[in-house]
C-alpha positions as CSV (number, residue, x, y, z in Angstrom):
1,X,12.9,40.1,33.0
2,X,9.0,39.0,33.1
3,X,8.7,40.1,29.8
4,X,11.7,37.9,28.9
5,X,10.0,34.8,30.2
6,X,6.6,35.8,29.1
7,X,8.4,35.6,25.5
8,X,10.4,32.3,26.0
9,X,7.2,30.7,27.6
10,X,5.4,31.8,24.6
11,X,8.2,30.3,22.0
12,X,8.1,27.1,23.8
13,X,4.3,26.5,23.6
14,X,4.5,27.4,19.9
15,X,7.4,24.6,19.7
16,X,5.1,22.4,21.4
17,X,2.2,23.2,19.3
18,X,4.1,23.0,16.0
19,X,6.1,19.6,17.1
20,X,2.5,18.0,17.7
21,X,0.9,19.1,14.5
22,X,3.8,17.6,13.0
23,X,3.8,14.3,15.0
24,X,-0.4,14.2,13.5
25,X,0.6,15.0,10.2
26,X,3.6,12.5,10.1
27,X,0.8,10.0,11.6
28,X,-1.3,11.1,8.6
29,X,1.1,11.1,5.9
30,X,1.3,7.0,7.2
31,X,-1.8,6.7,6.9
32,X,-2.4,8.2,3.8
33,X,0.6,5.9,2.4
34,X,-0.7,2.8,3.6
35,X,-4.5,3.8,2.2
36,X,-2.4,4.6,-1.2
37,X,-0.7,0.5,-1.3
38,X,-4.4,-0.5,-0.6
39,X,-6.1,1.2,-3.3
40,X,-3.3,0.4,-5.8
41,X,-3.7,-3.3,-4.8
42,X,-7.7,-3.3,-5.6
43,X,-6.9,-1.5,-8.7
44,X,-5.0,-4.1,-10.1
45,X,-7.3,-6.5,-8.7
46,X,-9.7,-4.6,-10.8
47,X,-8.2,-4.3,-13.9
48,X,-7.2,-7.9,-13.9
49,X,-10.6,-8.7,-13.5
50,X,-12.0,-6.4,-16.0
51,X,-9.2,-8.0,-18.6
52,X,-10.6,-11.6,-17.8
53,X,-13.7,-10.2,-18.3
54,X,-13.2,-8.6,-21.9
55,X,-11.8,-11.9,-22.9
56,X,-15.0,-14.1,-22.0
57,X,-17.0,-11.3,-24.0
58,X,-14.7,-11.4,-26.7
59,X,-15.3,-15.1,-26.6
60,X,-18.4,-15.0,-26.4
61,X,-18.8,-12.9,-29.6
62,X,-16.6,-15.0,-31.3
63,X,-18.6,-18.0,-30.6
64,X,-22.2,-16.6,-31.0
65,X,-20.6,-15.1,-34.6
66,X,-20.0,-18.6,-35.5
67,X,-23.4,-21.0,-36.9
68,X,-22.8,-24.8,-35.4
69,X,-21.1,-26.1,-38.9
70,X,-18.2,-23.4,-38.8
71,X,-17.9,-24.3,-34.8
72,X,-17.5,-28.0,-35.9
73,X,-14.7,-27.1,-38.5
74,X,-13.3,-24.6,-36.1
75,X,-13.7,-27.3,-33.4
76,X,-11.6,-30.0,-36.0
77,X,-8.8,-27.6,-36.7
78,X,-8.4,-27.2,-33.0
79,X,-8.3,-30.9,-32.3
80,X,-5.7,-31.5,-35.5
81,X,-3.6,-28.8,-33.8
82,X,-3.7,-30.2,-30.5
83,X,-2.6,-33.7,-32.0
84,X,-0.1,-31.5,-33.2
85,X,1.2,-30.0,-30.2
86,X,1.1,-33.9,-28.3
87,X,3.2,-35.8,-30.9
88,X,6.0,-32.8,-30.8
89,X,5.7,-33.1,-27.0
90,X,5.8,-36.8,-27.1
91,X,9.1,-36.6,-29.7
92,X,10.6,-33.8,-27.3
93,X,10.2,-36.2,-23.8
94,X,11.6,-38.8,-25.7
C-alpha cells in the first residue's frame, strides 16, 4: 500500500510540475503576443517613414535635375493647373 502512495504522491507532483510549466509558458506565450503587436506597430511606423523618406529623395532628385529656367516653366505649368483646379472648384460650389 506504501508503494501505492509513494506512486500517486509521485503522479501528483508531476501534475503539479507540469500544470506550472504550463501556467509560465501560457504567461510567455502572452508575452510573446503582446511583444509581436509592438514590433508590428514600429514596423509600420518604419516603413511609413522610410516611404516619406524616398519621396523627399525622389524630390529632391527631381528638383536638383532641373537648372532654374526649367523650374520656372515647371513652376508656371503648376500655377496654370492650379488655376485650373480653383475655377472647377469654384463652378462645382456654385
Amino acid at each position: 500500500m506504501d508503494h501505492l502512495y509513494a506512486n500517486v504522491k509521485e503522479l501528483q507532483e508531476t501534475v503539479q510540475t507540469l500544470l506550472k510549466e504550463y501556467a509560465d509558458a501560457k504567461k510567455e506565450n502572452q508575452y510573446l503576443k503582446q511583444q509581436i503587436i509592438h514590433i508590428k506597430k514600429e514596423m509600420a511606423e518604419r516603413e511609413k517613414s522610410i516611404e516619406l523618406l524616398q519621396e523627399k529623395l525622389a524630390s529632391n532628385q527631381i528638383s536638383e535635375s532641373y537648372n532654374s529656367e526649367d523650374k520656372k516653366i515647371l513652376k508656371a505649368k503648376i500655377d496654370v493647373y492650379l488655376k485650373d483646379i480653383e475655377k472647377c472648384l469654384s463652378l462645382l460650389n456654385t
